[in-house]
C-alpha positions, -999 to 999 in steps of 0.1 A, spaced: 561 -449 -574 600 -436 -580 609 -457 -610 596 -454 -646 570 -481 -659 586 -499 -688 563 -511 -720 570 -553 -724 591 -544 -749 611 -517 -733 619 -541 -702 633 -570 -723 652 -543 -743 667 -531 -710 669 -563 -692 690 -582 -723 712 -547 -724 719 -550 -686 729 -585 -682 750 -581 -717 769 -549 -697 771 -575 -667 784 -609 -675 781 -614 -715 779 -650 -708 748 -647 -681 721 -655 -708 736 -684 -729 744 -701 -693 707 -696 -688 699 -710 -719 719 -744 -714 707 -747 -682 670 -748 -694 670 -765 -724 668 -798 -711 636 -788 -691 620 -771 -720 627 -799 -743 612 -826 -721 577 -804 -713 572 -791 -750 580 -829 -758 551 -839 -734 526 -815 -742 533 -810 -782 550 -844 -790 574 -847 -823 570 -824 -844 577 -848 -878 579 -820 -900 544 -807 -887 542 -766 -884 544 -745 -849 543 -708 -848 561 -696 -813 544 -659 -815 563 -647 -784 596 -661 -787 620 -640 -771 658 -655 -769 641 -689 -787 635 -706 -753 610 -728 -770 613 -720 -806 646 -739 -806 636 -769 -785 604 -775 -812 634 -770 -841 654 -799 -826 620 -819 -819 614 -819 -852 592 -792 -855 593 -768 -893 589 -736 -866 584 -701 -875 591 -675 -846 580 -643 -837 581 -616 -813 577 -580 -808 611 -571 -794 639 -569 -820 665 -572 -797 652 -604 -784 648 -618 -826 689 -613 -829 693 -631 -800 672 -663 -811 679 -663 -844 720 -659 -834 718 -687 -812 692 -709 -838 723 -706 -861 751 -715 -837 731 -749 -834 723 -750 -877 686 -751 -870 664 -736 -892 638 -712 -879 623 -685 -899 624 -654 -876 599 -623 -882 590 -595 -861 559 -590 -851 531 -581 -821 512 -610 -809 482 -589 -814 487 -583 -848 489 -620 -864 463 -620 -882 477 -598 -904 507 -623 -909 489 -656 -907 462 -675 -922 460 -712 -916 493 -718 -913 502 -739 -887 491 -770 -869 503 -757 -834 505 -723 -820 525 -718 -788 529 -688 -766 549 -690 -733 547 -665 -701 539 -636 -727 501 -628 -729 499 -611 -695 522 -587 -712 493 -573 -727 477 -554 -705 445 -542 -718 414 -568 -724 408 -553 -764 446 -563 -772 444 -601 -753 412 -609 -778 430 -595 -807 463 -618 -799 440 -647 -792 420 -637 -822 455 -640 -845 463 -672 -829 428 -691 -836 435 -675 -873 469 -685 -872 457 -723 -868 447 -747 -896 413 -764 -891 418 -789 -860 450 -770 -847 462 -766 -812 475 -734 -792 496 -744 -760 499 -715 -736 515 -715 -703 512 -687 -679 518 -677 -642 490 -686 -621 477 -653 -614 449 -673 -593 472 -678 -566 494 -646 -569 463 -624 -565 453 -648 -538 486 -649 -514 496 -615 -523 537 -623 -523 563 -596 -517 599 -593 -517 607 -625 -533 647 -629 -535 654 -647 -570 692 -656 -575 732 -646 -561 750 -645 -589 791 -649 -585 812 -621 -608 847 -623 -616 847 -585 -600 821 -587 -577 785 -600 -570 752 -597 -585 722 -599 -563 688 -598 -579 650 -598 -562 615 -595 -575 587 -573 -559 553 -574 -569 529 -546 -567 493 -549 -567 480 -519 -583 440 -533 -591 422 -568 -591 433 -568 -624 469 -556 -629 503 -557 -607 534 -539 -615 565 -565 -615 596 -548 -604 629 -565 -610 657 -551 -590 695 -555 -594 721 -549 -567 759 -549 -578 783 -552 -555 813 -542 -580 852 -547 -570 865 -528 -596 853 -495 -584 869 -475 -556 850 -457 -526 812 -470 -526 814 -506 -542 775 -507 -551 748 -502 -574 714 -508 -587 692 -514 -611 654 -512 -615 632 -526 -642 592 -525 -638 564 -536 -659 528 -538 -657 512 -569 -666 475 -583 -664 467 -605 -640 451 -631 -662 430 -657 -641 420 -686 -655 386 -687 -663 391 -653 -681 413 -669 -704 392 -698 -709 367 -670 -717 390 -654 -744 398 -683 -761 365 -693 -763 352 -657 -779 377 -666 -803 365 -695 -820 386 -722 -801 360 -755 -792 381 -773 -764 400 -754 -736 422 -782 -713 442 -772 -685 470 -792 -678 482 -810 -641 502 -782 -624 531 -799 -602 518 -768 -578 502 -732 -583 532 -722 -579 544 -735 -614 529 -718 -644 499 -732 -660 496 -748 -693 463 -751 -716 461 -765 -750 430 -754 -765 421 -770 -799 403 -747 -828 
């Protein structure tokens, strides 16, 4: 392979640098443009929060910390990435929500926590551990995380079908530039029955510049490929009693599971 392997937290260091150095307002376009979604799918899973508790231990940019705020959820959010804190804590401000922010690795929550919260949510983050040992330990800190006859709601890519079909090459978004374009894809790489390497790459076709107009960018991860009844089997090691999958519109959509403790 000619490009680096990025830890989790080294990619959404890099990624949230790049598209900052890009188009400053990429991200909180995003963001508007998803809200509505996440709001309405939290609200159907997790319901109102009416002061209730919900730790979001992978927040990221606040994708679904925020939403629970506004659904009247008390949330405390975490994640590993400090970069990605700023961000949701920034914007959590912007809107006068309050949301107590902390740092900290999924698998290291029960260090943190101690029957805290009535709901634990994670969303498209535990793949990013990649080794078996550090998937109990996170699932470990959520089930500790919980109060007696709490809920953890995870979603997840279906890695059922992905290891199934096998996709390559899939071309995710043209994006217009005042200067230019910005063209991204996705490859997948399917390194062992058990792990793929996801490679995010970047073409910019930039105006400003004289001679070549172009360049790239590369960003790759590896991540476990997390079926289904594996998880089912980690929760359960962990202490959680009922493990529910939820409808999928497709197996192309992420998964959800709410698994009570």
């Amino acid at each position: 392979m000619k490009f680096p392997l990025l830890s989790a937290q080294e990619l959404y260091t890099r990624q949230e640098e790049y598209e900052q150095e890009i188009d400053p307002s990429w991200d909180e376009e995003n963001y508007r443009e998803s809200e509505p979604e996440e709001l309405c799918q939290l609200s159907a899973v997790l319901g109102a929060g009416e002061g209730k508790s919900v730790l979001d231990c992978s927040c990221g940019g606040g994708c679904q910390a925020i939403p629970l705020a506004k659904l009247g959820w008390q949330v405390t959010a975490t994640d590993v990435t400090e970069i990605s804190i700023r961000k949701a804590r920034k914007r959590a401000e912007s809107m006068g929500l309050a949301i107590r922010f902390q740092a900290c690795d999924m698998r290291d929550l029960d260090q943190h926590f101690r029957a805290e919260f009535d709901q634990v949510v994670t969303c498209m983050a535990l793949d990013n551990i990649t080794e078996d040992e550090g998937i109990r330990q996170a699932v470990q800190g959520m089930f500790s995380a919980l109060k007696p006859g709490g809920k953890l709601y995870i979603r997840l890519r279906d890695f059922d079908k992905l290891m199934s079909d096998r996709p390559r090459y899939e071309f995710r978004f043209e994006r217009p530039l005042p200067y230019g374009k910005l063209y991204a894809m996705q490859d997948w790489v399917y390194e062992s029955g058990t792990h793929v390497i996801m490679v995010y790459v970047y073409w910019l076709h930039d105006l400003r510049k004289t001679g070549y107009p172009w360049s790239d960018a590369i960003f790759a991860f590896r991540r476990r490929a997390l079926r289904k009844a594996e998880l089912e089997a980690f929760l359960r090691e962990a202490g959680f009693k009922t493990v529910e999958f939820l409808p999928q519109p497709s197996p192309w959509h992420p998964f959800e599971v709410v698994a009570g403790a």
